[in-house]
N, CA, C and O of each residue as an XYZ file, in Angstrom:
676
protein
N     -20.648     -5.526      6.490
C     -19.419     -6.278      6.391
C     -19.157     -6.609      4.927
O     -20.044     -7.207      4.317
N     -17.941     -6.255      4.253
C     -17.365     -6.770      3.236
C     -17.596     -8.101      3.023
O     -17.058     -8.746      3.922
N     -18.264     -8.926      2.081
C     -17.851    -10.179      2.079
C     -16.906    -10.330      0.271
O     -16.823     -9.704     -0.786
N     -16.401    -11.540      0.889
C     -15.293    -11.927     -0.060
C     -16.058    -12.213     -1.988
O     -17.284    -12.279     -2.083
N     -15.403    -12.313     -2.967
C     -15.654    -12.833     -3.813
C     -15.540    -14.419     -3.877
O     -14.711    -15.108     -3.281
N     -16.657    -14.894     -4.819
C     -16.853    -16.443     -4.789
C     -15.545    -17.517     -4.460
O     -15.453    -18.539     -3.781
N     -14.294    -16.492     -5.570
C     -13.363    -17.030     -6.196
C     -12.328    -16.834     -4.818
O     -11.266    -17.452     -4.886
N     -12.475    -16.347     -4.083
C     -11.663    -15.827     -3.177
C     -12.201    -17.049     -1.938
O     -11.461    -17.754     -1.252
N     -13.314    -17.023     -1.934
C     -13.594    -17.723     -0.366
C     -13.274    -19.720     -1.115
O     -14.045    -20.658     -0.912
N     -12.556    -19.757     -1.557
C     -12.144    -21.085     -1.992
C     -10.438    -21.190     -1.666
O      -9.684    -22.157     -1.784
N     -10.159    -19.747     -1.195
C      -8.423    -20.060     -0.923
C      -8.552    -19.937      0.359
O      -9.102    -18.928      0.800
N      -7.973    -21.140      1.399
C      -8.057    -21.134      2.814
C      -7.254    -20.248      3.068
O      -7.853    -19.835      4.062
N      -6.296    -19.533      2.993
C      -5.509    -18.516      3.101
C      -6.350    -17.513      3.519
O      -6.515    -17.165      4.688
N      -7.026    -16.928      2.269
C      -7.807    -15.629      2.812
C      -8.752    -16.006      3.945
O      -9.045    -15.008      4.603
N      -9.179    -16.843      4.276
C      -9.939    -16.768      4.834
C      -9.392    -17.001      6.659
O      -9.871    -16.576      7.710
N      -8.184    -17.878      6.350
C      -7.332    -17.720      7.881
C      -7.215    -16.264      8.191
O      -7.771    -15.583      9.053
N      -6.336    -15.964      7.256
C      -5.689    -14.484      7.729
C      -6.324    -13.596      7.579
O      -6.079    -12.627      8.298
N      -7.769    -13.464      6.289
C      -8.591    -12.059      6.874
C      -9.621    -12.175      7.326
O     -10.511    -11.552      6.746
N      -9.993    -12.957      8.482
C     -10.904    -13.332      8.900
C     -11.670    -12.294      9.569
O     -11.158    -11.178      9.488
N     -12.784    -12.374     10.220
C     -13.379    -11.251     10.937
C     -14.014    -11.895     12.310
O     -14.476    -13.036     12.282
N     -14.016    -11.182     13.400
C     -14.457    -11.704     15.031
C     -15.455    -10.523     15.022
O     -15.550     -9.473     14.386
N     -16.422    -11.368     16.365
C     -17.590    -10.443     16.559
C     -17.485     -8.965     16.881
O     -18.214     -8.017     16.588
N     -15.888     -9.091     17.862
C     -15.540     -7.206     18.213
C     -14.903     -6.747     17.396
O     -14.897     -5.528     17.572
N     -14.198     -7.081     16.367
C     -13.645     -6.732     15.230
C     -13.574     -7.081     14.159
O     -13.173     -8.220     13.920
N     -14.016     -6.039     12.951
C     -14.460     -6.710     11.352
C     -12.987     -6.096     11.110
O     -12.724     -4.982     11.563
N     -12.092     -6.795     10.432
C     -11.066     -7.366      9.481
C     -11.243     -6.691      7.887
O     -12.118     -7.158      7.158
N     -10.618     -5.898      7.543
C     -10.886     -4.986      5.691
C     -10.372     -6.526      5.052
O      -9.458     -7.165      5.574
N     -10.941     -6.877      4.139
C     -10.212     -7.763      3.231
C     -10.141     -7.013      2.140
O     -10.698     -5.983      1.761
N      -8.892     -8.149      1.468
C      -8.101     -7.271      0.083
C      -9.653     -6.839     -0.582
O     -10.792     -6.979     -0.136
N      -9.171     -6.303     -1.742
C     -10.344     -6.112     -2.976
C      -9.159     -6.299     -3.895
O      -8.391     -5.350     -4.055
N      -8.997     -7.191     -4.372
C      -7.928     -7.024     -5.711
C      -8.160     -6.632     -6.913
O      -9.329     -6.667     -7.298
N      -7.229     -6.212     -7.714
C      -7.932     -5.987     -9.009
C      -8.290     -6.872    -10.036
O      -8.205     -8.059     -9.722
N      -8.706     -6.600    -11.295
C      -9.206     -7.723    -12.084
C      -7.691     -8.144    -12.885
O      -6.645     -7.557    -13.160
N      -8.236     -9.446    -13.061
C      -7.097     -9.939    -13.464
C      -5.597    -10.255    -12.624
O      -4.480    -10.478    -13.092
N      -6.038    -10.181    -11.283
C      -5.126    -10.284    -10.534
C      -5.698    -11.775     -9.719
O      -6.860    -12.122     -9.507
N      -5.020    -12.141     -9.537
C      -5.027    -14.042     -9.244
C      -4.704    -13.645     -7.697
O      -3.637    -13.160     -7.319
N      -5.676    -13.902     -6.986
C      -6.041    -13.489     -5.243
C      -5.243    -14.910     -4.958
O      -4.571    -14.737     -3.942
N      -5.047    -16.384     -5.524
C      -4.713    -17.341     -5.047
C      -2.580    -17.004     -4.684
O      -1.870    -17.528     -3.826
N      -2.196    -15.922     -5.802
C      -0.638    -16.189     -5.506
C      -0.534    -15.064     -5.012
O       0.503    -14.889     -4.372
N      -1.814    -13.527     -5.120
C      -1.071    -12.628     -4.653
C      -1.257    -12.830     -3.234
O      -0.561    -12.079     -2.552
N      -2.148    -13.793     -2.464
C      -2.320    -13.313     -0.831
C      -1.112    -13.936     -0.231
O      -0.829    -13.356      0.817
N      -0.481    -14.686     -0.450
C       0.671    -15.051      0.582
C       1.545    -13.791      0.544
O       1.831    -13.383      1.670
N       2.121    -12.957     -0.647
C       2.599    -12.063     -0.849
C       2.561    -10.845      0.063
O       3.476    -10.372      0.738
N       0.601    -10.218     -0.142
C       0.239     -9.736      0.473
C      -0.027     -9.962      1.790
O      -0.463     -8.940      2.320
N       0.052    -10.809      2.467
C      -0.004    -11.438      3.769
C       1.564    -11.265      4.554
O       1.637    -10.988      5.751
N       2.360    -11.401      3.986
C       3.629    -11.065      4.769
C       3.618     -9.714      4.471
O       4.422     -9.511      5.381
N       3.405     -8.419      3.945
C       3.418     -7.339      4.187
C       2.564     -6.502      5.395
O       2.974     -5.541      6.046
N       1.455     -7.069      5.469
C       0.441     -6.652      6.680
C       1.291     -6.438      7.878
O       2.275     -7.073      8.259
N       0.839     -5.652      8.265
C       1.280     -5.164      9.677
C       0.399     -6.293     11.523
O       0.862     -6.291     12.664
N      -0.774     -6.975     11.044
C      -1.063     -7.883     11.279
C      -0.073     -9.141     11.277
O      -0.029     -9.889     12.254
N       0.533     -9.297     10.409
C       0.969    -10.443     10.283
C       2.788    -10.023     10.352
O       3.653    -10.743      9.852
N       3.068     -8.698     11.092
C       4.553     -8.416     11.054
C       5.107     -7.240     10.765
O       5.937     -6.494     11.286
N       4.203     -7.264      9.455
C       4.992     -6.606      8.234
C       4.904     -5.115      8.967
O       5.383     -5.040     10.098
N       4.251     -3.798      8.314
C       4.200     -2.993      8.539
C       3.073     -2.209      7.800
O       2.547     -1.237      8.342
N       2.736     -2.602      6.658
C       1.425     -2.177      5.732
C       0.227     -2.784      6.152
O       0.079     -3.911      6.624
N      -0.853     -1.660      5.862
C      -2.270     -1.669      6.287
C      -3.308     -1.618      5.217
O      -3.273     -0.586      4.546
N      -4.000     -2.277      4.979
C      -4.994     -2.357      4.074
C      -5.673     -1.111      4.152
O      -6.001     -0.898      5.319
N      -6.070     -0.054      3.249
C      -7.285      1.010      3.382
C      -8.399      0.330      3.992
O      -8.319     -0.853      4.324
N      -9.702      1.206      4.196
C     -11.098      0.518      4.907
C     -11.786     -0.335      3.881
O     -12.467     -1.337      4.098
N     -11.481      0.259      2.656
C     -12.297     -0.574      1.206
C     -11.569     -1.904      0.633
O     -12.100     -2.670     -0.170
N     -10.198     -2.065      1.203
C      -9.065     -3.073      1.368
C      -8.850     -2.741     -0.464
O      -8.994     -3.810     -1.058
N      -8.600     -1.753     -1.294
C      -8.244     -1.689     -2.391
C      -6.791     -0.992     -2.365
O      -6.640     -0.455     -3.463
N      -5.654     -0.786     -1.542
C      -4.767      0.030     -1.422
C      -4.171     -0.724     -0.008
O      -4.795     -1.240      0.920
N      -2.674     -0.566     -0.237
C      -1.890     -0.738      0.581
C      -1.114      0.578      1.292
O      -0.606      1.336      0.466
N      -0.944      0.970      2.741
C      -0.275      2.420      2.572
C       0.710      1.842      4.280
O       0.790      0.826      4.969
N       1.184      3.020      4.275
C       2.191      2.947      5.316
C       3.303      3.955      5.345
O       3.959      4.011      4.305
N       3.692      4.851      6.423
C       4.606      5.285      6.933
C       6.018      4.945      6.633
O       6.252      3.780      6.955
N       6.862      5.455      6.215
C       8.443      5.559      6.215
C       9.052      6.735      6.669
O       8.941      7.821      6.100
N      10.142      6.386      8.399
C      10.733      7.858      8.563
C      12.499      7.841      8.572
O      13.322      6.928      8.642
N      12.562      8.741      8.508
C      14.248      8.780      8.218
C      15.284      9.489      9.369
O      14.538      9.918     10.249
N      16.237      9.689      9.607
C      16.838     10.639     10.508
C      17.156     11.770      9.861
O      17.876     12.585     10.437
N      16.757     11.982      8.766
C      17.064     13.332      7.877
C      15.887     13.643      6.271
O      15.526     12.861      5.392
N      15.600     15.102      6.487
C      15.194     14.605      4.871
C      15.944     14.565      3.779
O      15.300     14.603      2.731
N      17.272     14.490      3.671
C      18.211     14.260      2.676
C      18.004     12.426      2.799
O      17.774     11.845      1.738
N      18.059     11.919      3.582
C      17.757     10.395      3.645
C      16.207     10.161      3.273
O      16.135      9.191      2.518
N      15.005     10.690      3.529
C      14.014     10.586      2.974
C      14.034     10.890      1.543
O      13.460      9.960      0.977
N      14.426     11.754      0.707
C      14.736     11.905     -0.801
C      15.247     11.002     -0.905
O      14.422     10.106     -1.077
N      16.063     10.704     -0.905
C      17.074      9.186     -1.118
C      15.896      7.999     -1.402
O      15.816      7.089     -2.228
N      15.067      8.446     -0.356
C      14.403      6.938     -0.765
C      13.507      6.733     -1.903
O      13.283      5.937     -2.815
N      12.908      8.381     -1.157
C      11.648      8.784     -2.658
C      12.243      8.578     -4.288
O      11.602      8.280     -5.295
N      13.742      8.863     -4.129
C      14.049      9.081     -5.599
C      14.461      7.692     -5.904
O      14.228      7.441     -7.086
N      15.032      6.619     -5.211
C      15.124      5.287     -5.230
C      13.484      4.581     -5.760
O      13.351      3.942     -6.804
N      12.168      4.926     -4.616
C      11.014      4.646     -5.475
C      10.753      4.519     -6.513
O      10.435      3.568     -7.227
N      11.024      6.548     -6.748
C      10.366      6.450     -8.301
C      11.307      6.208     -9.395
O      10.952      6.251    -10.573
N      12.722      5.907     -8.950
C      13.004      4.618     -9.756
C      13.027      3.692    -10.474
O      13.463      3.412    -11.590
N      11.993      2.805     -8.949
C      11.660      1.436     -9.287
C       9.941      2.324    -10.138
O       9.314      1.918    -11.116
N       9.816      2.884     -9.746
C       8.308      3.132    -10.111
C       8.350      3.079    -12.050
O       7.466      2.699    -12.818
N       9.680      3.600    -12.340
C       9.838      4.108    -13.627
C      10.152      2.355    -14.623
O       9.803      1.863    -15.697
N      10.716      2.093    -13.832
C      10.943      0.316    -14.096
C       9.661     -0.438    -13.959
O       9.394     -1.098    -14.964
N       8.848     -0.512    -13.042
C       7.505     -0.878    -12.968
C       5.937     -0.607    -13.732
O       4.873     -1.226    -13.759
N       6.583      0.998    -14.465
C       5.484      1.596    -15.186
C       4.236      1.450    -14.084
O       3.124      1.120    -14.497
N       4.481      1.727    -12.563
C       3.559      1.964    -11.726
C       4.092      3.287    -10.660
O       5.272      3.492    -10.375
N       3.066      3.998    -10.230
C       3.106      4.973     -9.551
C       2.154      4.940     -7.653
O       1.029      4.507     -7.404
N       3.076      5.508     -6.781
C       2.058      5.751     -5.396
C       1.116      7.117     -6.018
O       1.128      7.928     -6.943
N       0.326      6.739     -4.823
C      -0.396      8.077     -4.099
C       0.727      8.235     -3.162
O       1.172      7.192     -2.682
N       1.246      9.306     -2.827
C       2.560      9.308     -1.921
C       2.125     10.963     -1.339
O       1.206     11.558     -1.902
N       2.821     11.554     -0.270
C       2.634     12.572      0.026
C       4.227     12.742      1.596
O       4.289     11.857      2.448
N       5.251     13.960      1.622
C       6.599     13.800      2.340
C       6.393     15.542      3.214
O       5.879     16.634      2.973
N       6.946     15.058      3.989
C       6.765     16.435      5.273
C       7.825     15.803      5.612
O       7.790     14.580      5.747
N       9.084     16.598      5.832
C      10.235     16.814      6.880
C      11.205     15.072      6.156
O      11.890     14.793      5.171
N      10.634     14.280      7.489
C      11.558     12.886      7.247
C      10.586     12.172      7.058
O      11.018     11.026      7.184
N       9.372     12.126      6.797
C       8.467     11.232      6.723
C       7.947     11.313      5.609
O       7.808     12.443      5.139
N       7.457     10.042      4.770
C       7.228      9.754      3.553
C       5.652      8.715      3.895
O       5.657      7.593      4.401
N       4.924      9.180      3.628
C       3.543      8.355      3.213
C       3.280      7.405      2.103
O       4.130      7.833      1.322
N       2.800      6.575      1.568
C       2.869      6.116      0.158
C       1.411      4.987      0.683
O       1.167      4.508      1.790
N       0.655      4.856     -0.648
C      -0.236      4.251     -0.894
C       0.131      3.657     -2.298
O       0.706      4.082     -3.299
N      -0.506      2.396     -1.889
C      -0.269      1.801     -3.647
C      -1.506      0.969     -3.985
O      -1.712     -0.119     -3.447
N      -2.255      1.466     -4.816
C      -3.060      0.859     -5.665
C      -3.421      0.999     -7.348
O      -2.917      1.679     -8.242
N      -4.360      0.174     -7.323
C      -3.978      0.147     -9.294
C      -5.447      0.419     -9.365
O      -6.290     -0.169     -8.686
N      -5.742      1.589    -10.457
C      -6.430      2.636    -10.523
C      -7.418      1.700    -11.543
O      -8.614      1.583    -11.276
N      -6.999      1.244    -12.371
C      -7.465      0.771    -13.876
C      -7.114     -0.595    -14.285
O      -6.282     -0.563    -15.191
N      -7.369     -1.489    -14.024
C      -8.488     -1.970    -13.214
C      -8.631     -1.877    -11.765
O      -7.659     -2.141    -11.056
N     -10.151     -1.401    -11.070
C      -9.687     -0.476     -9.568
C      -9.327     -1.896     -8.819
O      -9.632     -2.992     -9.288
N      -8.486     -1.659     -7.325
C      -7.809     -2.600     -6.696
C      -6.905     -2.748     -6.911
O      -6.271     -2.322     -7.876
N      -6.285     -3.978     -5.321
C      -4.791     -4.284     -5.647
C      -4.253     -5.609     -6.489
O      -4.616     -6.785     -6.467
N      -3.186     -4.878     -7.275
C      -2.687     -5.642     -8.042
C      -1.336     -6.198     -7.501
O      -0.799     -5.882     -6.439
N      -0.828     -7.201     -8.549
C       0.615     -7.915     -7.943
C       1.561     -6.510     -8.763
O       2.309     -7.155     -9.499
N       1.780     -5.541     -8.920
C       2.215     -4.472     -9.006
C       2.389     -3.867     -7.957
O       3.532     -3.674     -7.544
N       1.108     -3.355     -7.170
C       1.291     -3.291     -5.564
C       2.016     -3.309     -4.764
O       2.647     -2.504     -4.078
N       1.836     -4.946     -4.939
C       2.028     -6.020     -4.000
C       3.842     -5.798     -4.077
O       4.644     -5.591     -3.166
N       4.010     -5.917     -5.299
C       5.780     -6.044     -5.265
C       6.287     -4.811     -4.760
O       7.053     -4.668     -3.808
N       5.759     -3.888     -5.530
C       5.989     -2.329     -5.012
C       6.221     -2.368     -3.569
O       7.257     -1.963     -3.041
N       4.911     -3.023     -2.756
C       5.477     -2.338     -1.525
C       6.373     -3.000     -0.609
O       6.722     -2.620      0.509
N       6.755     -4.225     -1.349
C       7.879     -5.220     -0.568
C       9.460     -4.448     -1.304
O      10.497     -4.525     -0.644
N       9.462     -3.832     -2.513
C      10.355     -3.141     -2.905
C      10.676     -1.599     -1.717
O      11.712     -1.202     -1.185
N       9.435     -1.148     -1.687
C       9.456      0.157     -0.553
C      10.674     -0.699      0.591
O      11.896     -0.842      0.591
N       9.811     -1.022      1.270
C      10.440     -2.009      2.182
C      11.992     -1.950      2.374
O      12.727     -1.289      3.108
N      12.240     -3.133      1.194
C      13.830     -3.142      1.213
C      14.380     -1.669      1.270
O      15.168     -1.216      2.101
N      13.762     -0.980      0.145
C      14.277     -0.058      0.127
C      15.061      1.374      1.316
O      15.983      2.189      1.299
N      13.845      0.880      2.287
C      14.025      1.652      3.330
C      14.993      1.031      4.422
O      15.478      1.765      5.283
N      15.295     -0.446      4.377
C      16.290     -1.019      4.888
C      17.371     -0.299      4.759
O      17.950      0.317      5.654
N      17.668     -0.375      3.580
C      18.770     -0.378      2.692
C      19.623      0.897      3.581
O      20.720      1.047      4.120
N      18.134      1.828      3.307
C      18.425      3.521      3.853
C      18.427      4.036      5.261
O      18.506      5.197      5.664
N      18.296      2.605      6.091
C      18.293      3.015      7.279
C      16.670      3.905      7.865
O      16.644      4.996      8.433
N      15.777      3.266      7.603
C      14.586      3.439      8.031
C      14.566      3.309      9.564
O      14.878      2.278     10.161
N      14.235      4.265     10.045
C      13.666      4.641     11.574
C      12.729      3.228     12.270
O      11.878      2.556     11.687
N      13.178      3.096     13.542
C      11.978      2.172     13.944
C      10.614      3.082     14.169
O      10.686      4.292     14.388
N       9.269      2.308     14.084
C       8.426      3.148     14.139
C       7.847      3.524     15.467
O       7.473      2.767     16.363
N       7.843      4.677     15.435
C       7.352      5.375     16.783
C       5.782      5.283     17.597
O       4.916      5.755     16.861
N       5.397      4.940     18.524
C       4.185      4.871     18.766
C       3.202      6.350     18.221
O       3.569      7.509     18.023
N       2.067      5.806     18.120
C       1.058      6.626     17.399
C       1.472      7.909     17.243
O       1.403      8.762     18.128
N       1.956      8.098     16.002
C       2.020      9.259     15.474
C       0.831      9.869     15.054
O       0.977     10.695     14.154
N      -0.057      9.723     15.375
C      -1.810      9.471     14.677
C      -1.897     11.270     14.391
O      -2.682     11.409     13.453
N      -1.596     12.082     14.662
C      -2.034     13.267     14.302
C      -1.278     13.476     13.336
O      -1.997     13.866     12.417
N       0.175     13.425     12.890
C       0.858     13.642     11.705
C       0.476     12.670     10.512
O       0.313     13.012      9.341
N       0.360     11.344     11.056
C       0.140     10.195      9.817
C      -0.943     10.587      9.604
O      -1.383      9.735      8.831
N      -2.111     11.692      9.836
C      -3.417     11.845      9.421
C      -3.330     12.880      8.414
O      -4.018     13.067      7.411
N      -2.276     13.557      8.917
C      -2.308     14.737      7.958
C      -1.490     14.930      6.447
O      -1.693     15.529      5.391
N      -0.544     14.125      6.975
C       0.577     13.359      6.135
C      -0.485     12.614      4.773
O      -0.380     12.807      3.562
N      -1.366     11.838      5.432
C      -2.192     11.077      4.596
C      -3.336     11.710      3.751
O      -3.790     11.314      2.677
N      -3.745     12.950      4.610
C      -4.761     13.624      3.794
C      -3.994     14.596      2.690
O      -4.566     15.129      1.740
N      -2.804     14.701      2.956
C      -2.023     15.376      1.673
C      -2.175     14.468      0.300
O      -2.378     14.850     -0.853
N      -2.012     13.178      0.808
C      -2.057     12.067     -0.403
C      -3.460     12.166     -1.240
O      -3.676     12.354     -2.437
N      -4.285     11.973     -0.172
C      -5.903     12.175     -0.781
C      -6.060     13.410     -1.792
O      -6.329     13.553     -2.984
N      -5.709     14.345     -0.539
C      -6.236     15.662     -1.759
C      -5.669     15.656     -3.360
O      -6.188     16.058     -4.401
N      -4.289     14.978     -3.056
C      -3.563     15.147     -4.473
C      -3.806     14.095     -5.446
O      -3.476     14.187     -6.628
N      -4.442     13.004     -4.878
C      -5.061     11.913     -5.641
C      -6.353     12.260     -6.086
O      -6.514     11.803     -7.217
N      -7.585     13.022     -5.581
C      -8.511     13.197     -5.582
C      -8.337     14.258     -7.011
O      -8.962     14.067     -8.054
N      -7.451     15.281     -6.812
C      -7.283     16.159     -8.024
C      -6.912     15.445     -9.085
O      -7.498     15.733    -10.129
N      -6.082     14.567     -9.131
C      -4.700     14.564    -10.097
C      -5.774     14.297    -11.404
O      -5.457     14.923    -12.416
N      -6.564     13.753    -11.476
C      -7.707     13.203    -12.813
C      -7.042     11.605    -12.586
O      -6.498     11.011    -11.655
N      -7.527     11.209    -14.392
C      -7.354      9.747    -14.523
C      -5.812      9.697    -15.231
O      -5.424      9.991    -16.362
N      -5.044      9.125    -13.889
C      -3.662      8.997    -14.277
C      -3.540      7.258    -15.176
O      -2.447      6.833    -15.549
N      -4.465      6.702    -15.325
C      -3.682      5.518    -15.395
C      -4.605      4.609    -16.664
O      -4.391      3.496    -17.145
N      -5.804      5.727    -16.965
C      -6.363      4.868    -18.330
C      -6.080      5.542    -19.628
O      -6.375      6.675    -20.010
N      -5.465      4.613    -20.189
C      -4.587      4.911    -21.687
C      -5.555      5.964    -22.239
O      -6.779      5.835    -22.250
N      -4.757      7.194    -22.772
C      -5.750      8.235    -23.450
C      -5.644      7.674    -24.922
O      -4.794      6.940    -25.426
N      -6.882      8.309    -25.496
C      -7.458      7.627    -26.608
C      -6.870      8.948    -27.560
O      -7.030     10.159    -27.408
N      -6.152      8.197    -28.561
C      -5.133      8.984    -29.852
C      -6.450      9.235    -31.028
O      -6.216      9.768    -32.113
């Protein structure tokens, strides 16, 4: 079982909402350094799919990811290019991976590893975003596409190298 950092098991927050029961252990965040677990968990707490939202913690709880589908992939571009957008405004990037109308996206911060309030905003930005665009309600277990959908993300994260620590001039 994951247990929390010192600094972490002092905010009653985390410890309501990522609690763990005997038939089920609970991923808690892993945030990154320099990221203040006291303002980002309410944040991160209304995004969970636990608590509403629709985003799922990875198993290592360092990454946020989740499903977006569209009634077209001309409406899925729309959104992707709306993202990387905001991504270009944010100076942050997904692990992302798109088949047909469906868009995958993971967000975590590479350097320092864990989630950051970069993330965190990112994926409440996804969000709206997909409002905006008329996002699909979500369909019961898609579990064989969202697997494959997702291992596209991996492989291309696993290659890409180190996207995110400043190269040395």
């Amino acid at each position: 079982m994951m247990s929390l950092p010192r600094s972490a098991l002092q905010i009653p927050s985390l410890s309501r909402v990522f609690s763990t029961s005997s038939s089920m252990m609970t991923v808690l965040p892993r945030f990154s350094a320099g990221t203040n677990a006291e303002t980002a968990t309410p944040k991160l707490t209304s995004l969970l799919s636990s608590e509403g939202g629709r985003w799922t913690l990875t198993k290592d709880g360092a990454a946020l990811e989740r499903h977006f589908r569209f009634k077209t992939f001309t409406k899925t571009w729309d959104f992707m290019t709306s993202v990387s957008l905001q991504c270009k405004i944010q100076n942050h990037h997904p692990e992302w991976s798109n088949v047909y109308n469906t868009t995958f996206i993971r967000w975590t911060t590479h350097n320092p590893a864990g989630l950051s309030d970069k993330d965190i905003t990112m994926a409440a930005k996804c969000d709206a975003l997909a409002a905006e665009l008329g996002e699909l309600a979500p369909e019961p277990e898609v579990d064989v596409q969202s697997c494959t959908i997702r291992g596209l993300a991996d492989q291309a994260a696993a290659t890409a190298g180190d996207c995110c620590t400043p190269s040395k001039k």
